[in-house]
Jmol script that loads the backbone (N, CA, C; Angstrom):
load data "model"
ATOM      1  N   UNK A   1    -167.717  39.287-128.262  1.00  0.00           N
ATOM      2  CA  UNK A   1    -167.740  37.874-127.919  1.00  0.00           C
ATOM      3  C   UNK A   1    -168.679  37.110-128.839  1.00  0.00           C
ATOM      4  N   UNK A   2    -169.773  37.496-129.101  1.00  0.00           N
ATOM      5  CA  UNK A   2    -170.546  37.073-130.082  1.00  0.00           C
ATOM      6  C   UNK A   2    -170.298  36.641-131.255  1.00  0.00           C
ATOM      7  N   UNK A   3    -169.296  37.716-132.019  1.00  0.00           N
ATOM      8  CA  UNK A   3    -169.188  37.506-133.438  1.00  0.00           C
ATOM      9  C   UNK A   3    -168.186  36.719-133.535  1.00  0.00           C
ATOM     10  N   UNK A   4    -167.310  36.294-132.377  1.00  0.00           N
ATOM     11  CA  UNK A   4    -166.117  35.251-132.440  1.00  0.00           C
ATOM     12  C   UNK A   4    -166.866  33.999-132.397  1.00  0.00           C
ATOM     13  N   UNK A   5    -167.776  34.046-131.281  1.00  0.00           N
ATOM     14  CA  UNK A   5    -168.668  32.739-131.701  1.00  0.00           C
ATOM     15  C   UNK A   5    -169.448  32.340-132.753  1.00  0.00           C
ATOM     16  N   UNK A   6    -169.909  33.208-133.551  1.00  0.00           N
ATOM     17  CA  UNK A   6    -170.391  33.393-134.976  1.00  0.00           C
ATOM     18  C   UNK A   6    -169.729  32.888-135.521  1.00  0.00           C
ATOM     19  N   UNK A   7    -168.285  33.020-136.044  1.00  0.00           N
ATOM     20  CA  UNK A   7    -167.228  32.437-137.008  1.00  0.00           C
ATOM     21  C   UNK A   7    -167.294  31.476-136.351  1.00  0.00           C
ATOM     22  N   UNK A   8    -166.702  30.799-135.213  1.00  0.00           N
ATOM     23  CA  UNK A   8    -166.335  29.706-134.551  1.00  0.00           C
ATOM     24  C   UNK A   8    -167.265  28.726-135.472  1.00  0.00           C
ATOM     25  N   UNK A   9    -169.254  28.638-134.976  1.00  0.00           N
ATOM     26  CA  UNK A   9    -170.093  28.091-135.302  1.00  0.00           C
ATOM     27  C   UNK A   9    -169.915  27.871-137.287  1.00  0.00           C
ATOM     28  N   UNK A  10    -169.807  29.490-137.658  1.00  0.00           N
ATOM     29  CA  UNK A  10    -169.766  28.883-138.880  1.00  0.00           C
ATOM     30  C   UNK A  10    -168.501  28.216-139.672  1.00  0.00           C
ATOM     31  N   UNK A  11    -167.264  28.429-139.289  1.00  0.00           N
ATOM     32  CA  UNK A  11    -166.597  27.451-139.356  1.00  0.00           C
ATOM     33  C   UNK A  11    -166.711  26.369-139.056  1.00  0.00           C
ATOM     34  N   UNK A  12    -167.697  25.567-138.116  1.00  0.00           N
ATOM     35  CA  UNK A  12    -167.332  24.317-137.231  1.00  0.00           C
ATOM     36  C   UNK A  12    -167.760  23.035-138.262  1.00  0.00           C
ATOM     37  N   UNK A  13    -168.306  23.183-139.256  1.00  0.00           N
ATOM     38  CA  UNK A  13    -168.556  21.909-140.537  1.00  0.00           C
ATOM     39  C   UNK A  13    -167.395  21.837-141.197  1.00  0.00           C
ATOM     40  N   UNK A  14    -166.648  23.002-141.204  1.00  0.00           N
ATOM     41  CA  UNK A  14    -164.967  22.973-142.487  1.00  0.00           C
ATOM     42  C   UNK A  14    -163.985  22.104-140.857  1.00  0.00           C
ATOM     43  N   UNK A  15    -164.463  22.602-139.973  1.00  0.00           N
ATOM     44  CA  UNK A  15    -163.381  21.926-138.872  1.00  0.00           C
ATOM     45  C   UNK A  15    -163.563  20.641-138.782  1.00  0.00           C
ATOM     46  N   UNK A  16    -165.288  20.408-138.820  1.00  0.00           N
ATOM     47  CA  UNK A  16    -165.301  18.833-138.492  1.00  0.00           C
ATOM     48  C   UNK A  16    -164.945  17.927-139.520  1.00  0.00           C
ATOM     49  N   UNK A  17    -165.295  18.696-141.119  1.00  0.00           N
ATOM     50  CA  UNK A  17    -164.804  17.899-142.223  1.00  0.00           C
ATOM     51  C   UNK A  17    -163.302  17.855-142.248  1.00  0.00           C
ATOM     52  N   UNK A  18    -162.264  18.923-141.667  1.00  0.00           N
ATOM     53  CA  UNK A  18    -160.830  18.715-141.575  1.00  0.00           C
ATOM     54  C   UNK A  18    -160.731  17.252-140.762  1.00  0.00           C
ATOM     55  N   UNK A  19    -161.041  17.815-139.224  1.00  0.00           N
ATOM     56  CA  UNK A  19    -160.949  16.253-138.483  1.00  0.00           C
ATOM     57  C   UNK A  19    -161.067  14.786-139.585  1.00  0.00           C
ATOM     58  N   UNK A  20    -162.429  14.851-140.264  1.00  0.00           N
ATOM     59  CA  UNK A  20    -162.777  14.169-140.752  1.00  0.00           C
ATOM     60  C   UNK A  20    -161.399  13.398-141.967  1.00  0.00           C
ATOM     61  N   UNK A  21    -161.018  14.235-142.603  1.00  0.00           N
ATOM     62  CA  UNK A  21    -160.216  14.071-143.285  1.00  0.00           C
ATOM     63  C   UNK A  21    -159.006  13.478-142.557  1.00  0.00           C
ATOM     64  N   UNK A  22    -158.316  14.351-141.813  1.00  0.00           N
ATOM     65  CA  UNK A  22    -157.228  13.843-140.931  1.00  0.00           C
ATOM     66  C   UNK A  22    -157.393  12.188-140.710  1.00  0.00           C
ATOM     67  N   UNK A  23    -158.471  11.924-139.879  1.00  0.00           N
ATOM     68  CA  UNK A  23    -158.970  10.614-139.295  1.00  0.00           C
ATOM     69  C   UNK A  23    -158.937   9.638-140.792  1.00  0.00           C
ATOM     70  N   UNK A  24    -159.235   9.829-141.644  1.00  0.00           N
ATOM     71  CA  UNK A  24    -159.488   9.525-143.494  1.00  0.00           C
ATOM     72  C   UNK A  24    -157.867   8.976-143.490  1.00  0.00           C
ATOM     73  N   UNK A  25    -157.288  10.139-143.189  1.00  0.00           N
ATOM     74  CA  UNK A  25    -155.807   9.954-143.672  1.00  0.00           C
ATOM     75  C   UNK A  25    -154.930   9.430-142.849  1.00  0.00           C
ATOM     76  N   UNK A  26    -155.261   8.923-141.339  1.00  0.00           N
ATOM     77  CA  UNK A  26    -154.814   8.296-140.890  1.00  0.00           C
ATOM     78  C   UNK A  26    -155.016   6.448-141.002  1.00  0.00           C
ATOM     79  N   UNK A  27    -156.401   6.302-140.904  1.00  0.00           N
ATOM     80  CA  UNK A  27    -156.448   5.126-141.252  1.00  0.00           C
ATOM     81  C   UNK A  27    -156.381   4.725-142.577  1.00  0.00           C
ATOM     82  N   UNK A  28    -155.834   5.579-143.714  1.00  0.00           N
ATOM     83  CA  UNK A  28    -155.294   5.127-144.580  1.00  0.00           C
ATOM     84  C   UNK A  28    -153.975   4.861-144.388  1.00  0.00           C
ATOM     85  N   UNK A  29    -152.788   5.405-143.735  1.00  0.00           N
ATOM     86  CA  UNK A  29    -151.928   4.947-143.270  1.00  0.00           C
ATOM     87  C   UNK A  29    -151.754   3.647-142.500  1.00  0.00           C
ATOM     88  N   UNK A  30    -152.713   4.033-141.449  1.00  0.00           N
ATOM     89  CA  UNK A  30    -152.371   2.334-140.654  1.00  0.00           C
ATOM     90  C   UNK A  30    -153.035   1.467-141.429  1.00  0.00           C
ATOM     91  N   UNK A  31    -153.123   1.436-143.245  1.00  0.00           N
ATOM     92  CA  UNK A  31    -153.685   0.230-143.834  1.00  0.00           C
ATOM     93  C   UNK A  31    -152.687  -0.345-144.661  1.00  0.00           C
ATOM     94  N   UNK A  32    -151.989   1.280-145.429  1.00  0.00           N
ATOM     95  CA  UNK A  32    -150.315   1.184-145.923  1.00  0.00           C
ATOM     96  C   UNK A  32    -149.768   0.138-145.252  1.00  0.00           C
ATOM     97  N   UNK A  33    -149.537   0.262-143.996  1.00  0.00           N
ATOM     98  CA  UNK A  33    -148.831   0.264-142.902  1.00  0.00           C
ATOM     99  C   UNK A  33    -148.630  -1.349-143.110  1.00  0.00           C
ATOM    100  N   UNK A  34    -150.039  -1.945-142.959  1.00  0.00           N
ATOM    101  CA  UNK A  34    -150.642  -2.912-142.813  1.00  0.00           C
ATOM    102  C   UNK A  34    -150.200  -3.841-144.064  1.00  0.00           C
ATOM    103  N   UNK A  35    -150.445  -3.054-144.913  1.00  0.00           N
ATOM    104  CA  UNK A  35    -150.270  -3.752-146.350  1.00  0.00           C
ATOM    105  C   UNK A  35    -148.803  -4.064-146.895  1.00  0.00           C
ATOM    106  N   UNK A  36    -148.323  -2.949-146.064  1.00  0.00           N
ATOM    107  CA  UNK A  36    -146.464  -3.438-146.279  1.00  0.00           C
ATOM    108  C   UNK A  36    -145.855  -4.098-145.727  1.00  0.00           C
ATOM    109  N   UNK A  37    -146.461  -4.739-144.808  1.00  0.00           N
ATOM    110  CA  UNK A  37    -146.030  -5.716-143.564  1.00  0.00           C
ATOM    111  C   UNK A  37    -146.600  -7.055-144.343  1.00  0.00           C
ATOM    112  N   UNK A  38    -147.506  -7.181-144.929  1.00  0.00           N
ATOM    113  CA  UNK A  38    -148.104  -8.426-145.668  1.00  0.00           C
ATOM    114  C   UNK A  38    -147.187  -8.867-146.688  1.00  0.00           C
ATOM    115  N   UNK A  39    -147.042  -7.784-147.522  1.00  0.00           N
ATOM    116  CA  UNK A  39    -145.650  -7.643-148.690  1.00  0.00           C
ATOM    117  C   UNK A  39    -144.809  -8.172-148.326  1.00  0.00           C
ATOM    118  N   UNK A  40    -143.806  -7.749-147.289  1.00  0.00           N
ATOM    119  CA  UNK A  40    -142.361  -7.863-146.973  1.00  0.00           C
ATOM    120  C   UNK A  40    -142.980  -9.974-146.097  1.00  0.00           C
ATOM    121  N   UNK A  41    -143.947 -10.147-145.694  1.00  0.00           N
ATOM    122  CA  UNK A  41    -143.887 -11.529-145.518  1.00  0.00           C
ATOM    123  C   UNK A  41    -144.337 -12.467-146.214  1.00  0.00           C
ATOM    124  N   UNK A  42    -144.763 -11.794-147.408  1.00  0.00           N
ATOM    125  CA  UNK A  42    -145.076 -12.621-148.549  1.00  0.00           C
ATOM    126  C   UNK A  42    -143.526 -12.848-149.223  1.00  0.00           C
ATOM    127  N   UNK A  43    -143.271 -12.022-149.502  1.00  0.00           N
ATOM    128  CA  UNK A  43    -141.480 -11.445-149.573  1.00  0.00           C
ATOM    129  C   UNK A  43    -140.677 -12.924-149.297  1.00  0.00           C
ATOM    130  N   UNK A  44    -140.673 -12.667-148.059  1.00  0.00           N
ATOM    131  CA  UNK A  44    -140.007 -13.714-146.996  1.00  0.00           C
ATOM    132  C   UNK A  44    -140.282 -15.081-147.170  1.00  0.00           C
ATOM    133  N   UNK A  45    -141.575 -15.191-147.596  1.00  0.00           N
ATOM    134  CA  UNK A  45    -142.109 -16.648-147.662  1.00  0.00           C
ATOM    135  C   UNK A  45    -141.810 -17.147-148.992  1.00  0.00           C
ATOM    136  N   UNK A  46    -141.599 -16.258-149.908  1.00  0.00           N
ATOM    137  CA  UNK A  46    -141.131 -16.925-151.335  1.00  0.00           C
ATOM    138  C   UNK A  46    -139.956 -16.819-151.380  1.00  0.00           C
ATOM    139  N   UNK A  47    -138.911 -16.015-150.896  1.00  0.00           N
ATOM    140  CA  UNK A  47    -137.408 -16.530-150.736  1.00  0.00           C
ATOM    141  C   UNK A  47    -137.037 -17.701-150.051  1.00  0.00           C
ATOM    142  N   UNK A  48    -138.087 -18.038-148.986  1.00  0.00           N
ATOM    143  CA  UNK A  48    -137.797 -19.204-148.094  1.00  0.00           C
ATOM    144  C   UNK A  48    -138.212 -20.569-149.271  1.00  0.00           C
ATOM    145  N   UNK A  49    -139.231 -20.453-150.053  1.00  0.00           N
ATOM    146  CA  UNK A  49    -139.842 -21.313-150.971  1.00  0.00           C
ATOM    147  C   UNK A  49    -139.096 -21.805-151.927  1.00  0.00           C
ATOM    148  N   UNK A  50    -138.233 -20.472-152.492  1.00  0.00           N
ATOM    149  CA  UNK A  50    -137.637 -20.621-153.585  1.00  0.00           C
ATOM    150  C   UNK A  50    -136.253 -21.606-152.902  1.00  0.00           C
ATOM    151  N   UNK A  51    -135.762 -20.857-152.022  1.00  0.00           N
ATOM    152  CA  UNK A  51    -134.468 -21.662-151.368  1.00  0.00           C
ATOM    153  C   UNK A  51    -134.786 -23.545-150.978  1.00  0.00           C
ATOM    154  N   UNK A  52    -136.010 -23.528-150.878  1.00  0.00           N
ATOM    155  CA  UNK A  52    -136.309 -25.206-150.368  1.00  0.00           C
ATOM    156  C   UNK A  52    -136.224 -26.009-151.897  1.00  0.00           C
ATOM    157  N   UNK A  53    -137.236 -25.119-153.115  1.00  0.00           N
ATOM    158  CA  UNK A  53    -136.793 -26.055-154.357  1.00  0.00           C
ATOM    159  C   UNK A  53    -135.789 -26.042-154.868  1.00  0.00           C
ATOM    160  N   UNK A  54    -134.906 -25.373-154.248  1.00  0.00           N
ATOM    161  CA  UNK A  54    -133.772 -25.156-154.899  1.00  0.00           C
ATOM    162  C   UNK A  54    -132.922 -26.390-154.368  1.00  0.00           C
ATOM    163  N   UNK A  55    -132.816 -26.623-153.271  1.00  0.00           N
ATOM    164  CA  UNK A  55    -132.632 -27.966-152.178  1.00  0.00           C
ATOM    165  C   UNK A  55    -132.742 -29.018-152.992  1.00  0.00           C
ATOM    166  N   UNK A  56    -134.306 -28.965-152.771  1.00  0.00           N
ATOM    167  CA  UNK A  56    -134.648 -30.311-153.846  1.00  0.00           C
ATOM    168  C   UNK A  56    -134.307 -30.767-155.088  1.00  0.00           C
ATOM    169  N   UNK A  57    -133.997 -29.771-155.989  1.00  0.00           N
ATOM    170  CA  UNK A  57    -133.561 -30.211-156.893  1.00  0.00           C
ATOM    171  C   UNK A  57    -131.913 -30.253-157.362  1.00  0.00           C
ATOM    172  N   UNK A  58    -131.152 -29.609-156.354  1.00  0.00           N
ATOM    173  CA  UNK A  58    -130.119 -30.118-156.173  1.00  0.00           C
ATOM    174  C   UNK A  58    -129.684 -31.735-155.604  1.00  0.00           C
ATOM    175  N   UNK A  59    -130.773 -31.798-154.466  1.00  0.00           N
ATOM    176  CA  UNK A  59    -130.781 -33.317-153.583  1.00  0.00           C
ATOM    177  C   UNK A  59    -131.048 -34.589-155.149  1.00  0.00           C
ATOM    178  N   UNK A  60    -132.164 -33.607-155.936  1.00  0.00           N
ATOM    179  CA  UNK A  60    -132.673 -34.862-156.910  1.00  0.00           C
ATOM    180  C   UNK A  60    -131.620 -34.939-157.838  1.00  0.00           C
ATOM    181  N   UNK A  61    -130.890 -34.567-158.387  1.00  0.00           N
ATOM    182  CA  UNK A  61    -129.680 -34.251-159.181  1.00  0.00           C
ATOM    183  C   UNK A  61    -128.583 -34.977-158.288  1.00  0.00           C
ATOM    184  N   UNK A  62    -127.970 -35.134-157.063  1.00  0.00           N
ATOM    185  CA  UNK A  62    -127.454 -35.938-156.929  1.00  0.00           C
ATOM    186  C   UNK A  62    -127.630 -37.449-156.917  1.00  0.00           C
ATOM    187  N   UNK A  63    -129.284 -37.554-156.780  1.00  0.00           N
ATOM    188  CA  UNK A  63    -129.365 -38.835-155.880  1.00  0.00           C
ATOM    189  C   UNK A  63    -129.862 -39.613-157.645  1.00  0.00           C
ATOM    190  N   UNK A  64    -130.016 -38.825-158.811  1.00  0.00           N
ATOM    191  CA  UNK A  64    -130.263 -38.923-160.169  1.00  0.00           C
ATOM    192  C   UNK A  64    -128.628 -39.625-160.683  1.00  0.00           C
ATOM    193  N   UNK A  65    -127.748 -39.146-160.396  1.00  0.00           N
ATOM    194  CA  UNK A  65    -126.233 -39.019-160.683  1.00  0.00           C
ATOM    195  C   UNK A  65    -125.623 -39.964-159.896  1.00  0.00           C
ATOM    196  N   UNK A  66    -126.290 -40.683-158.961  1.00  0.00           N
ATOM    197  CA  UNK A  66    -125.498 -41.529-157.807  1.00  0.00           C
ATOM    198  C   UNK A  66    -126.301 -42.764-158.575  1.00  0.00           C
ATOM    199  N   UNK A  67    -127.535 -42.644-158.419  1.00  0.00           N
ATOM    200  CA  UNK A  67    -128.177 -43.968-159.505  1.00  0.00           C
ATOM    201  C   UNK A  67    -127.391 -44.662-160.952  1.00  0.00           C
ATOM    202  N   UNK A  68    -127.113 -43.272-161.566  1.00  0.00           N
ATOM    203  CA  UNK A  68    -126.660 -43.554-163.190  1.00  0.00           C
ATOM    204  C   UNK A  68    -124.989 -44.656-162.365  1.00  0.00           C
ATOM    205  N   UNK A  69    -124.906 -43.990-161.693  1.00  0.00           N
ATOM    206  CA  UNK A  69    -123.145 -44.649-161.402  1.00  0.00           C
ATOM    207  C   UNK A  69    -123.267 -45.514-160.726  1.00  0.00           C
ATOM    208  N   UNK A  70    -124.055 -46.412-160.004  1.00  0.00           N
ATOM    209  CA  UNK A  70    -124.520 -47.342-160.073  1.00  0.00           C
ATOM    210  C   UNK A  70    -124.473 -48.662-161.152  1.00  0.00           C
TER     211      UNK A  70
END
end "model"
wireframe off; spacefill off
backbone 0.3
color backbone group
């Protein structure tokens, strides 16, 4: 019983540095996570951007073309 607790103890710094790591590598994930969700609505917000000047300068092109004929 002893010498199982022996290893146990001297293993228990490689175990806590595993944990350690694990925990490392998780909240590097939920930052991924985090960071790809920012992306995809940055994403979103410049397709929406691009589609509004695109508006506008169609709107200004007519209302440019309705003047001249005038």
């Amino acid at each position: 019983m002893v010498n199982v607790l022996q290893k146990f103890t001297f293993n228990l710094p490689a175990i806590a540095m595993s944990r350690k790591g694990d925990i490392l590598l998780e909240d590097i994930k939920i930052e991924n996570v985090s960071l790809l969700k920012e992306i995809n609505d940055l994403r979103r917000e410049l397709k929406t951007s691009r589609s509004i000047a695109h508006d506008f300068k169609a709107a200004l092109k007519i209302a440019r073309k309705n003047r001249f004929d005038d």
